[in-house]
C-alpha positions in Angstrom: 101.8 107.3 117.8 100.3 107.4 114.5 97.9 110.1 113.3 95.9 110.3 110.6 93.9 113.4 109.6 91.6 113.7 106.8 90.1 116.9 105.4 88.3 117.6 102.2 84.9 116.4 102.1 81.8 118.2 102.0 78.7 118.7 100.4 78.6 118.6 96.1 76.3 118.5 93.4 76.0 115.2 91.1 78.7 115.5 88.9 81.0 117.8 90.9 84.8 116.7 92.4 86.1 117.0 95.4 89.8 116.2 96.7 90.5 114.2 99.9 93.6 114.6 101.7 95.0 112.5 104.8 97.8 113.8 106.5 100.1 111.5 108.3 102.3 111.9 111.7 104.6 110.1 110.7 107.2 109.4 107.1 104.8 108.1 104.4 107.6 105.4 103.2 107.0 103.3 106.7 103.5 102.4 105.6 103.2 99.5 103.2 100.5 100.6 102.0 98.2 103.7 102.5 94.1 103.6 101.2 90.7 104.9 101.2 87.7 103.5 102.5 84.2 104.5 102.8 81.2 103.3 104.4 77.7 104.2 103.7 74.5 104.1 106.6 73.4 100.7 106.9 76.4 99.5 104.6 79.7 97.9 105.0 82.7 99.7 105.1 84.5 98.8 101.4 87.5 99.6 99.7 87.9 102.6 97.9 91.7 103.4 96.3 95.1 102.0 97.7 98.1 102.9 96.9 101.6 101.1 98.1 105.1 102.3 98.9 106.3 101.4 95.4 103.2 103.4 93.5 101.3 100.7 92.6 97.3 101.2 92.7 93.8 99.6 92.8 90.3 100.6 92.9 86.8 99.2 93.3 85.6 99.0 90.2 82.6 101.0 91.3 84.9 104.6 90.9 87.5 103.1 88.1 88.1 106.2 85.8 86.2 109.1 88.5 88.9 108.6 91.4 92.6 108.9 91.7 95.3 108.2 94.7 98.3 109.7 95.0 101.0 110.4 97.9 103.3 113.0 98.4 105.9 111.6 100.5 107.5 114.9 101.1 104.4 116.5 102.7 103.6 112.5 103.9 99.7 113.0 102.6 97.4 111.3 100.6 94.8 112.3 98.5 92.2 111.0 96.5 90.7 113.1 93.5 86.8 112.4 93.2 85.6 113.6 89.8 81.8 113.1 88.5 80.7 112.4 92.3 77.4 110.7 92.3 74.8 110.1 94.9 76.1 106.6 95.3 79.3 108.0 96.6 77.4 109.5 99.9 79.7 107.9 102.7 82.0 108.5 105.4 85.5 108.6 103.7 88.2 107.3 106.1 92.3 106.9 105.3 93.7 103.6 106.3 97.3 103.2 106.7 99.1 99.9 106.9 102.5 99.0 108.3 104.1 95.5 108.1 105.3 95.4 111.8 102.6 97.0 113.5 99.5 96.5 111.3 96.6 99.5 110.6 95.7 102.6 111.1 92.4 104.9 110.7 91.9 108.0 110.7 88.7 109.7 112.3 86.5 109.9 108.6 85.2 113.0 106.5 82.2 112.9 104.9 81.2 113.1 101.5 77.6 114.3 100.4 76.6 114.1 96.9 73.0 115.8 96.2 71.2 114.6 92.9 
C-alpha cells in the first residue's frame, strides 16, 4: 500500500518561505511522476509543481520563480521550496504520486497560511 505523508506547512507572513516535504512508503523511482497540488475554500484543486522520474519539472505559472520541486530518491521524499509566500498561496497543499500501472496517489494535505 502506498503512503504519502506531508509535513511542513503552517502559518507565515507575506513574504516568508516555507518547505513542504512528502514522504513516500514506497521507492521514489516507481512513480512516474510525483507533484504538488493545492486547493483553496471554494476553489478547485490546481496544479502546483511536478516533477518526473527523469528530473524534468513544471509549474503553474502562478508560483514560476517563488517555488521549487525536488526528490531525494534515497530518503524517497519530495519537497517543494515556497519563497515570497503570498496570501494567494492560502490552500491545502497535498502530494500526488503517479504510477503507470496502478494510477495515483494522495496524500492527506498540509496547510499553508499566508497572513498579509
Amino acid at each position: 500500500q502506498v503512503q504519502l505523508v506531508e509535513s511542513g506547512g503552517g502559518l507565515v507572513q507575506s513574504g516568508g518561505s516555507l518547505r513542504l516535504s512528502c514522504a513516500a512508503s514506497v521507492s521514489l523511482p516507481s512513480f512516474y511522476r510525483m507533484a504538488w497540488y493545492r486547493q483553496a475554500p471554494g476553489k478547485q484543486r490546481e496544479l502546483v509543481a511536478a516533477i518526473t522520474s527523469g528530473g524534468c519539472t513544471n509549474y503553474a505559472n502562478s508560483v514560476k520563480g517563488r517555488f521549487t520541486i525536488s526528490r531525494d530518491n534515497a530518503k524517497n521524499t519530495v519537497y517543494l521550496v515556497m519563497n515570497s509566500l503570498q496570501p494567494e498561496d492560502t490552500a491545502v497543499y497535498y502530494c500526488n504520486a503517479y504510477q503507470l500501472s496502478s494510477g495515483n496517489y494522495w496524500g492527506q494535505g498540509t496547510q499553508v497560511t499566508v497572513s498579509s
